[in-house]
Every structure is written in C-alpha cells, then in structure tokens.
C-alpha positions as CSV (number, residue, x, y, z in Angstrom):
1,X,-15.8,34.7,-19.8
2,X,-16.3,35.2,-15.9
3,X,-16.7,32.0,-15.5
4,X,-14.0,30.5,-17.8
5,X,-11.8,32.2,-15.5
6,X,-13.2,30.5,-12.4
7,X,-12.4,27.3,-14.4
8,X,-9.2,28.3,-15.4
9,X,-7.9,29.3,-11.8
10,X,-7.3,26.5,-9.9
11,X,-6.3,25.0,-13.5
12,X,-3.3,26.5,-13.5
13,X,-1.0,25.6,-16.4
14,X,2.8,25.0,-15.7
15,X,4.7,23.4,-13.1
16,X,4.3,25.5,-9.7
17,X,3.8,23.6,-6.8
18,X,-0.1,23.4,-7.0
19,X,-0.2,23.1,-10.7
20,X,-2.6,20.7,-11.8
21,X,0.1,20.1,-14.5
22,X,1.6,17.6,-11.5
23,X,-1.5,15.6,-10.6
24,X,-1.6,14.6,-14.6
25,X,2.0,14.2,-14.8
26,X,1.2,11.7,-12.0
27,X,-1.5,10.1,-13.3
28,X,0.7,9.2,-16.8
29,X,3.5,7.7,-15.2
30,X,1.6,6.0,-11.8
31,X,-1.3,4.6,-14.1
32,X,1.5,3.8,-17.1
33,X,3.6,2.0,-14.7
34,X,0.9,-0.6,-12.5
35,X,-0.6,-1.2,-16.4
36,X,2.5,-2.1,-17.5
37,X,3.3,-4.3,-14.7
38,X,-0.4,-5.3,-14.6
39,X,-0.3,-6.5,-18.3
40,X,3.3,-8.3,-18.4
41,X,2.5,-10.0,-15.0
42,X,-0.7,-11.2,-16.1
43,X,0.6,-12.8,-19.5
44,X,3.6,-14.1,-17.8
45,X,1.4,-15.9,-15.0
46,X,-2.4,-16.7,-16.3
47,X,-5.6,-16.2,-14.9
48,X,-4.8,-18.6,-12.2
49,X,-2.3,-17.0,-10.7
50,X,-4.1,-13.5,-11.1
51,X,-6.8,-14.3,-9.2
52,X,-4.8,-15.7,-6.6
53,X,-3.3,-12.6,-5.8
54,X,-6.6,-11.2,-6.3
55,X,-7.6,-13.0,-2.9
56,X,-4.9,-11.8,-1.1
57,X,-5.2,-8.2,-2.4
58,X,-9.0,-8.5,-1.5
59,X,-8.1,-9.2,2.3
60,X,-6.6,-6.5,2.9
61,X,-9.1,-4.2,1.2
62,X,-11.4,-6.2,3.6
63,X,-9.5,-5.4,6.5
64,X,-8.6,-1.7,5.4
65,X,-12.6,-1.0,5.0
66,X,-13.9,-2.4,8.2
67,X,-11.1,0.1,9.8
68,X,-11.1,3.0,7.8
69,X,-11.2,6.0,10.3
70,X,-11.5,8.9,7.3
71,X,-9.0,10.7,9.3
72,X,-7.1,11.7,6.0
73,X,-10.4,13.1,4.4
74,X,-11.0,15.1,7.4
75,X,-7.4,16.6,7.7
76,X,-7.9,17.8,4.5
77,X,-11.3,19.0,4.6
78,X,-11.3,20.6,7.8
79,X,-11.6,24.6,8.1
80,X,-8.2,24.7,10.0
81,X,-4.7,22.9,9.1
82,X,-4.3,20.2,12.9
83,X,-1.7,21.0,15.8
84,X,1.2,19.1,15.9
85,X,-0.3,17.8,18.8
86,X,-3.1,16.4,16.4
87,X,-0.8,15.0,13.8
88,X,0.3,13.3,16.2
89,X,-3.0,11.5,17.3
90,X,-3.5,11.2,13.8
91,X,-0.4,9.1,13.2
92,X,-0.9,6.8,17.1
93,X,-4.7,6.4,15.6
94,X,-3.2,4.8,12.0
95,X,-0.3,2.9,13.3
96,X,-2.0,0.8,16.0
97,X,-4.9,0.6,12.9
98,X,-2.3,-0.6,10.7
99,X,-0.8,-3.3,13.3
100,X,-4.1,-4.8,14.0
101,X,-4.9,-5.3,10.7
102,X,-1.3,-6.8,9.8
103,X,-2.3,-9.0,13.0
104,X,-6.0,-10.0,11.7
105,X,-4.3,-10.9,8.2
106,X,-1.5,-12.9,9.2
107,X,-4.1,-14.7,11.8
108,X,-7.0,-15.2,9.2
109,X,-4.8,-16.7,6.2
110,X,-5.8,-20.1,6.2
111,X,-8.9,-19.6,6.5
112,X,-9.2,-17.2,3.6
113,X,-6.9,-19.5,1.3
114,X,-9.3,-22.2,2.4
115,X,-12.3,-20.3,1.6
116,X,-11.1,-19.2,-2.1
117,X,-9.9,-22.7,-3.2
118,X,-5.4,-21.2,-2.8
119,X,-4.5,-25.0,-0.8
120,X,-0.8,-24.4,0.4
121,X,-0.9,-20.4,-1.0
122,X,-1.8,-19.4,3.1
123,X,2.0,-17.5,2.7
124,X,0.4,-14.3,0.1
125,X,-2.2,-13.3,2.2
126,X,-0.1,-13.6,4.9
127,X,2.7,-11.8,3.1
128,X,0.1,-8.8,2.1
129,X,-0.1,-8.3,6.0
130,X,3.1,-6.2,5.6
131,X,0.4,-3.4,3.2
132,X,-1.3,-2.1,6.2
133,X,1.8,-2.0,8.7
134,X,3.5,-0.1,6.4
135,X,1.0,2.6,5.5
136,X,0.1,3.0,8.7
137,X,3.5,4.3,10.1
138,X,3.7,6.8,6.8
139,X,3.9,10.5,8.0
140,X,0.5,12.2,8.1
141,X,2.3,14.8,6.8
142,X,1.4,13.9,3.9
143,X,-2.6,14.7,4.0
144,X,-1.2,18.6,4.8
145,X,0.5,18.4,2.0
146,X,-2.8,17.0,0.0
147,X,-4.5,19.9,2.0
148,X,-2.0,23.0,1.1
149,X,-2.4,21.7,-2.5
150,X,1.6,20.5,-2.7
151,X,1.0,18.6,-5.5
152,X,4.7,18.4,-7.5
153,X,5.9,16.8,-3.8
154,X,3.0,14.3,-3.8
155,X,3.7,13.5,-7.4
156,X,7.7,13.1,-6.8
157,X,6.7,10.6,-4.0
158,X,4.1,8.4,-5.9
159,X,5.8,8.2,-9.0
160,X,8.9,6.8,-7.1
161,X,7.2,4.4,-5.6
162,X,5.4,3.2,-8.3
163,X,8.9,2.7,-10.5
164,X,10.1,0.3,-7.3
165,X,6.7,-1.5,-7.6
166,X,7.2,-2.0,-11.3
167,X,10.8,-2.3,-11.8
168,X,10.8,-5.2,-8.4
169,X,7.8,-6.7,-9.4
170,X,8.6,-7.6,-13.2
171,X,12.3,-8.8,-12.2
172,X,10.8,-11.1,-9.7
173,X,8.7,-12.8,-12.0
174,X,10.8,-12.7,-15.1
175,X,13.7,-14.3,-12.7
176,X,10.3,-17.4,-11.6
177,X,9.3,-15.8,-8.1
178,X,6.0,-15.8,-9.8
179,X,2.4,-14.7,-8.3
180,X,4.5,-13.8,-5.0
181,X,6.3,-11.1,-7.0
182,X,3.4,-9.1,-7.2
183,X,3.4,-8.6,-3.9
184,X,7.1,-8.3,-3.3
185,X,6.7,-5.0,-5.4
186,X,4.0,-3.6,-3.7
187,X,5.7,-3.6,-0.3
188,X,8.9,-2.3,-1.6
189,X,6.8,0.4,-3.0
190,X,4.9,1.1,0.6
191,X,8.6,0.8,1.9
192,X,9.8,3.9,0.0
193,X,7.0,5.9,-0.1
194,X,6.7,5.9,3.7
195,X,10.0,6.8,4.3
196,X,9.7,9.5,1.8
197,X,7.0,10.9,3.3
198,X,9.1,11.6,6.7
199,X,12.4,12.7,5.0
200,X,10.3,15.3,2.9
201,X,7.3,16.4,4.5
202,X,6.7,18.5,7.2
203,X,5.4,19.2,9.7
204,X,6.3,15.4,11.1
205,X,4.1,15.0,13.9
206,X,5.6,13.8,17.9
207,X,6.4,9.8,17.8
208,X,4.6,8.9,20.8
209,X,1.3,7.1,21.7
210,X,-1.3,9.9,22.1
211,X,-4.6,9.8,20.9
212,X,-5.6,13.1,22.4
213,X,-7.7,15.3,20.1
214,X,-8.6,13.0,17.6
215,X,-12.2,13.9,18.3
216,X,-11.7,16.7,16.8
217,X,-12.0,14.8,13.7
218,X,-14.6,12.4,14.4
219,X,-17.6,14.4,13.4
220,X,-16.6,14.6,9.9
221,X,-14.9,11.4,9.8
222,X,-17.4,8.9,11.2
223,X,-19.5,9.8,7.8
224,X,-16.4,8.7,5.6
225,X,-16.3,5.2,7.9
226,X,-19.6,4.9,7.3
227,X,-18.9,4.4,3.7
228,X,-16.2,2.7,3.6
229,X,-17.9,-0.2,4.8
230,X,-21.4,0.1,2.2
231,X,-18.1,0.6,-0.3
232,X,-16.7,-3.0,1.3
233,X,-19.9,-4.3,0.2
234,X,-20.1,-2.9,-3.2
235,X,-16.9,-3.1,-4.5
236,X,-15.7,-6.9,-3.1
237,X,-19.2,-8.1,-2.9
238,X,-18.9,-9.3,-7.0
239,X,-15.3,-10.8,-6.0
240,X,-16.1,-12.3,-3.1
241,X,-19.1,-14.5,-5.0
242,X,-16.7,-15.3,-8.3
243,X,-13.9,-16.4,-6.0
244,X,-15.6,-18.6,-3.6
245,X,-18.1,-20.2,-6.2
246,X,-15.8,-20.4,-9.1
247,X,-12.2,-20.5,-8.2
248,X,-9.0,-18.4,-8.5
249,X,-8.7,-19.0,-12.5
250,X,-12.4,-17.4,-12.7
251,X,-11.7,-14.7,-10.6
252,X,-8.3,-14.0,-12.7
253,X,-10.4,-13.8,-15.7
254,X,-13.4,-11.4,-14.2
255,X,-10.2,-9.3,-12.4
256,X,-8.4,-8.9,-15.5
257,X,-11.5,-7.4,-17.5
258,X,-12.8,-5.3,-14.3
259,X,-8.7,-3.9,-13.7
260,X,-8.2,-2.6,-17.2
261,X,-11.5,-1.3,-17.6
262,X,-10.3,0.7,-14.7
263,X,-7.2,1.6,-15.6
264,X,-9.0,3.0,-19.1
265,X,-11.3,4.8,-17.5
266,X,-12.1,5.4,-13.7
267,X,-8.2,5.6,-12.7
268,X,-8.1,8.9,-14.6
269,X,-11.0,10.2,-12.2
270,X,-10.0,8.5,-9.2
271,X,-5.8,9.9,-9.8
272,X,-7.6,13.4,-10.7
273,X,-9.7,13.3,-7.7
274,X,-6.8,13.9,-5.4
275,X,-6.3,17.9,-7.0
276,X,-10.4,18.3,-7.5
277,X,-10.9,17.2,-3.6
278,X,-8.7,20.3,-2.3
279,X,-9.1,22.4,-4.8
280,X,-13.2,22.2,-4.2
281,X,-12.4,22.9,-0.5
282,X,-10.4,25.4,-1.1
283,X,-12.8,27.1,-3.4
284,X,-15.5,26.7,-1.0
285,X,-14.4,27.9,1.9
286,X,-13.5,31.8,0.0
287,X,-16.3,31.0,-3.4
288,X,-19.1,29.2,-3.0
289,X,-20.6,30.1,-6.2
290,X,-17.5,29.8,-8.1
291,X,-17.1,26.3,-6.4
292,X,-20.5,25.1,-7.9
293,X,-19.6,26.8,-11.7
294,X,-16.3,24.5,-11.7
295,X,-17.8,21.4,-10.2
296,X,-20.5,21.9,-13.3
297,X,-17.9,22.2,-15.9
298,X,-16.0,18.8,-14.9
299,X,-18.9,17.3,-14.7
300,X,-19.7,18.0,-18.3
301,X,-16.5,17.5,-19.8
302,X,-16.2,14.4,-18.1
303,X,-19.4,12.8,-19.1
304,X,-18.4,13.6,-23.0
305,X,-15.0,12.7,-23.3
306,X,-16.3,9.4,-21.4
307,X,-18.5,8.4,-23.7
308,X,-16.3,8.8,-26.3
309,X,-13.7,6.3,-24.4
310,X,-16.3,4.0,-24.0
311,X,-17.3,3.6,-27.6
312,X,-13.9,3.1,-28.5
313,X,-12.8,0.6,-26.3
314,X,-16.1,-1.6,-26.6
315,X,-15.0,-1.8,-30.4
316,X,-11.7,-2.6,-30.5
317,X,-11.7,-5.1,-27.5
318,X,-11.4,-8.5,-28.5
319,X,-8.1,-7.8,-31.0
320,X,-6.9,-5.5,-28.0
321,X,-7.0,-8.6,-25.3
322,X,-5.7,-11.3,-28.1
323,X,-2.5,-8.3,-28.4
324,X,-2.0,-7.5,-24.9
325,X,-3.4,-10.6,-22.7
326,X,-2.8,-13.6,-25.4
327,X,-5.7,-16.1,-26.7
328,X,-5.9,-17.7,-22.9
329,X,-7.7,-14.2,-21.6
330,X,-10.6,-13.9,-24.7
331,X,-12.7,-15.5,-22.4
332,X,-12.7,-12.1,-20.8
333,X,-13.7,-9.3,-23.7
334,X,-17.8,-10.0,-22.8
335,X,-16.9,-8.7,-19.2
336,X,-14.9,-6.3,-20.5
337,X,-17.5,-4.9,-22.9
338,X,-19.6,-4.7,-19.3
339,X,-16.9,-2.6,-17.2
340,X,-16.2,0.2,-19.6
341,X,-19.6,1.4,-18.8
342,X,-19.3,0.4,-15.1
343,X,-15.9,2.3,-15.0
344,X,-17.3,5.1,-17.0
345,X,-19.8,5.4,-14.3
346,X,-17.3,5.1,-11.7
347,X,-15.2,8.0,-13.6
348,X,-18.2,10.2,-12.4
349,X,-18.7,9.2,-9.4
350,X,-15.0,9.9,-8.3
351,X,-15.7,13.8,-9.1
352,X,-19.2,13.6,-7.5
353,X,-17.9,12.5,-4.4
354,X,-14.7,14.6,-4.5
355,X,-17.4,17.8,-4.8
356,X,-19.9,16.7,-2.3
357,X,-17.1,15.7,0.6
358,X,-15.5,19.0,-0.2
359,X,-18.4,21.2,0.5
360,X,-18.9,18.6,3.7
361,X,-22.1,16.8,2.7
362,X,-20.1,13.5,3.2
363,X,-23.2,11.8,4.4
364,X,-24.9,12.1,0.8
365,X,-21.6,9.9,-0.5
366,X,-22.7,7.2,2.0
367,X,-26.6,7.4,1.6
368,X,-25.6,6.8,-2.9
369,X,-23.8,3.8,-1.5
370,X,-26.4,2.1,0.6
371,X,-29.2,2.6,-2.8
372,X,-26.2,1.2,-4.4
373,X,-26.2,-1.6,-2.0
374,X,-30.3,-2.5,-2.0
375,X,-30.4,-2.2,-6.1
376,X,-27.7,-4.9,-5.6
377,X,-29.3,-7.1,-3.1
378,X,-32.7,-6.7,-5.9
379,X,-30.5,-7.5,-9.0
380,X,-27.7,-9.8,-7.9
381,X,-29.9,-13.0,-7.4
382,X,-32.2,-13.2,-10.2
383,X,-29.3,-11.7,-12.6
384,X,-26.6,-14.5,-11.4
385,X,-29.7,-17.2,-12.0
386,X,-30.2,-15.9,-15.8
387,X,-27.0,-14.8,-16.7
388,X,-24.2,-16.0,-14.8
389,X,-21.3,-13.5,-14.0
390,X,-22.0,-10.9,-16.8
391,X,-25.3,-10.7,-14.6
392,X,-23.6,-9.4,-11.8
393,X,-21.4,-7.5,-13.7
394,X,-24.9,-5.7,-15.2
395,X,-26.4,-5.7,-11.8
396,X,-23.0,-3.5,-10.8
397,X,-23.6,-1.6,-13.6
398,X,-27.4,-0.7,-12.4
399,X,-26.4,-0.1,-9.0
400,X,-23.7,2.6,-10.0
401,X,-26.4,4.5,-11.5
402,X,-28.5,4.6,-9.0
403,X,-25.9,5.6,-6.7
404,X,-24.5,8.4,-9.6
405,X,-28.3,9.6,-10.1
406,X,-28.6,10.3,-6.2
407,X,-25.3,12.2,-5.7
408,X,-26.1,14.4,-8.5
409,X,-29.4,15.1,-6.7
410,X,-27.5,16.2,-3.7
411,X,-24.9,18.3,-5.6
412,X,-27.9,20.0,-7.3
413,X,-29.3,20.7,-4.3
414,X,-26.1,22.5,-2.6
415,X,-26.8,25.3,-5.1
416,X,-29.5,27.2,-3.5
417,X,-28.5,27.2,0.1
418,X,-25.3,28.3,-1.1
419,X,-26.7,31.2,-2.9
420,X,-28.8,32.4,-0.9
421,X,-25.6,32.6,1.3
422,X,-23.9,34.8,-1.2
C-alpha cells in the first residue's frame, strides 16, 4: 500500500496546477491535432510532397542538434531555481543560437535541395529558417515553469499553438498553398507560442546581451549536447540515406509509416515525459527511494500496455492505411509493421531517459546512444544490401534495444548507492 501511495502522489487526479491530469489533457489534443493535420495533409499532397517537407524539416533538426546547449534540461534539473541574472544568459545563449542557425539554413538551402533531389524547392528549407529564430527568442521562463511543475500553464500554451498549426496549415492547403502550408503552420504556431510564453510566464528574464553565468550550467549540460549529436546520428541517419538515394517520394512513403507509428506509440511517452522529468527530480532531491519505487512502476506499466498497442496495430494495418492514407500509401504498411516495435521501444526509452537525467546520470543517456550508434554502423550495411529499406528500419529496431538494454542497466544500478544513502 506504501508504495501505491508513492505512486499515487505525484499522480495527482484533478486539475491543480501540477496535476498530471494537464500533461494528458495535453497530450489528447496536441497529438490529436498534428495527426489530424498530419493525416489530411498527407492525403491531400502524396508522398512526394511529404517527403519534401521531410527534407526541409530534417535541416533544421540538423541544425538544432549540432547546437543544442541542454540549457533547458539543466534549468530544470538543477538543485536551485537560476537568477534573473541567469535567465537572462539563458535567453542571450538561445537567441544568438537560434539566429545562427536561421543564418546556416537560409545559407545552405540549395545545397540541401540539391542534395535530396527538391530542384527549384530551395524556398522550404529556406522558409523553415524562421523555426529556430523563433524558439530561440521564446521566454525561458518557460523551463521554470517545466521546473515548478506548472503544468495547466504549459498545457494552455501548447495546445494553443497547436490549434494555429492545424487550423493555418489545413486552410492553406485546402485553399492550393500545398507542401509550403505545412510550414506556414508551424511558424504561426512558434509565433504564438513564443509570445505566449512572455505575456504569461514569469519571471521574464533582462533583454540584454549577457552571457554571464551560463557556466553555471555547463557541467550538466555539456552531457545533454553530447547526445544530442549521437541522437543527430541516430534519428536522421535512416532519413538522410532514403532521401539522398531514393528521392522525396521514397522518403514520403518511409516518413509517413515512421510518423504514425510515432504518433501511436512513442508520442504518448515522449508528451508524458515532460511531467515524469520534474516530477523524478523533484522526488529525488527529498525521496530517493520513493523515486526508484515510481520509476519501477512506469516502467512496468508501460512495457504491458505497449505490447498490447503493438499487437493491435500490426493487425489491423493495411485496412487502417487504405482508410486513412488512400491505396497510393500501401506501399507503406511493411515499414509500418517495422516502426510499431521501433516506437514501442522508443516509448521506453523516453521514461528511461526522463529517470536517469533526473537523478543526473545524463552521461548514461549519451553512452546508450553511442552502442546505439556502433550496432548501427554493424547492421546498417549488410541489412540495406539484403533487404533494402525495411533493413535499416530492422537495423533501427536492433539498435534501440541495445541502447534500451544499457539504460536499464544504469537505472538498476542507481538503486544501491541510493540506498545505502538512505
């Protein structure tokens, strides 16, 4: 019973502030909303013009990886809430990171266009160089409010942004704007949600160009970098090779089976993730033990209720994709069938890392992503030769477990220090 209580705490049903009732809440609507638009888009458009927005997306992620400074994830996890004077190095170290990048995009579109096959479609990446401008001059604010647990106010922001994103970009391409009204939403969604965070959040840090006592932050931070770009590697690596060798209409195909895999399955996890990262540090930092009975029962009911989704989806597939997609995406259900577990995998993965980061083993998150990244390297080549792209798409599925196995290692071994502490 003790410990159903432990579970139960930070669990809390209703709609308070921290409830965890807002982080599902959130997860409905946001995830409802970019499937909708996902699915409606993609019928409108094809796999062509999928995959070329694909390419553009996939810069920026690029971009975003290479630069990531993990600030955010130390904010949060840190033992004390930053200065003002902090915030405000936080927010000079994002901007200029988000103007460089929006520089490097806009710069780099040709040859990107050029090197995925989009002749005379230089205009969307360059147009996706607004992403990164725009969430770098969003209030930091808003990783306090991730921090104090102010979940109904992150939910309030993200699900208004993600109406503009699906209300703009569905008008756009029902009116002929076609693969650039993808994009068109996202940045009016970045738009809002940006402003939002300054109007609502406090405390909103000094507007000036000060980068003193961001070290403060490096420490923990660095680690985060770190795996952001194994991460790069892992996650664009399959895109990357299906884009250049095969073209935007392959890629369309291989990202529409990958994307709703994900929106099935690891979305949940990932959306959920934002209330189990806090809530783990929070826990830590007063209950160590208590922290390691909770992380043990998500864990558990995770992996069940997974399997279960799996299963499901992996049977009723091919009618699914000829209701939702039309005949031209059947090419697709094979890959599909190949994600569900991938995403499944991911699904865990996104609570594994939200544990380990929280009791500030971050390094273990980027140690499972390097194995990740020499079980690819191993797998890729001969898998590709044999099998095409379902063999990278097993390879993928191989290196997630690897990388799963090893951070469940590491959370295991947290337990005795931690203990022996208590």
């Amino acid at each position: 019973m003790r410990t159903m209580r432990l579970l139960a705490a930070p669990m809390r049903a209703g709609f308070g502030p921290s409830a965890a009732t807002w982080v599902l809440l959130q997860q409905v609507l946001v995830r409802g909303l970019v499937a909708l638009k996902f699915l409606a888009v993609g019928r409108m458009l094809g796999p062509s013009a999928i995959g070329s927005v694909s390419v553009a997306l996939l810069a920026v992620a690029i971009a975003e990886a290479l630069s990531d400074t993990g600030l955010s994830q130390a904010v949060v996890q840190g033992n004390a809430a930053p200065t003002r004077s902090q915030l405000g190095a936080v927010w000079t170290t994002l901007a200029i990171r988000g103007v460089l990048i929006g520089l490097a995009l806009f710069a780099f579109a040709p040859f990107m266009a050029h090197q995925f096959h989009l002749d005379g479609a230089d205009g969307l990446i360059q147009l996706c160089a607004i992403l990164p401008l725009l969430r770098g001059i969003a209030s930091p604010a808003y990783f306090i409010a991730q921090r104090d647990r102010q979940f109904q106010q992150i939910a309030g922001i993200e699900v208004s942004a993600a109406f503009v994103d699906c209300g703009l970009g569905l008008s756009l391409a029902y009116a002929g704007v076609g693969a650039y009204s993808v994009l068109i939403g996202l940045i009016g969604a970045e738009i809002l949600k940006s402003a939002l965070t300054w109007m609502l959040m406090t405390p909103r840090p000094p507007i000036r160009l000060s980068c003193a006592g961001i070290g403060h932050y490096i420490g923990f931070s660095r680690w985060i970098w770190a795996g952001s770009i194994v991460n790069l590697v892992l996650n664009q690596f399959d895109k990357v090779v299906v884009g250049k060798l095969l073209g935007p209409a392959q890629l369309g195909a291989y990202q529409v089976s990958s994307r709703l895999a994900q929106m099935l399955l690891a979305d949940a996890a990932l959306a959920m993730s934002q209330y189990l990262f806090p809530t783990f540090a929070a826990r830590f930092r007063h209950d160590p033990p208590g922290a390691i009975r909770m992380f043990r029962w998500y864990i558990a009911g995770a992996s069940v209720g997974l399997v279960f989704v799996v299963l499901l989806f992996r049977a009723i597939a091919e009618p699914m994709f000829a209701l939702i997609l039309g005949p031209a995406w059947l090419s697709a259900v094979p890959l599909f069938r190949i994600f569900l577990i991938n995403m499944a995998i991911c699904a865990l993965i996104a609570v594994l890392v939200s544990y380990l980061r929280a009791v500030g083993d971050a390094r273990a998150v980027t140690h499972a992503a390097s194995i990740q990244v020499l079980v690819l390297l191993c797998c890729v080549p001969p898998a590709t030769h044999y099998f095409g792209v379902t063999g990278i798409a097993w390879s993928m599925t191989v290196g997630l477990s690897a990388a799963a196995g090893w951070m469940l290692y590491r959370a295991s071994r947290v337990k005795p220090a931690l203990e022996a502490d208590a």
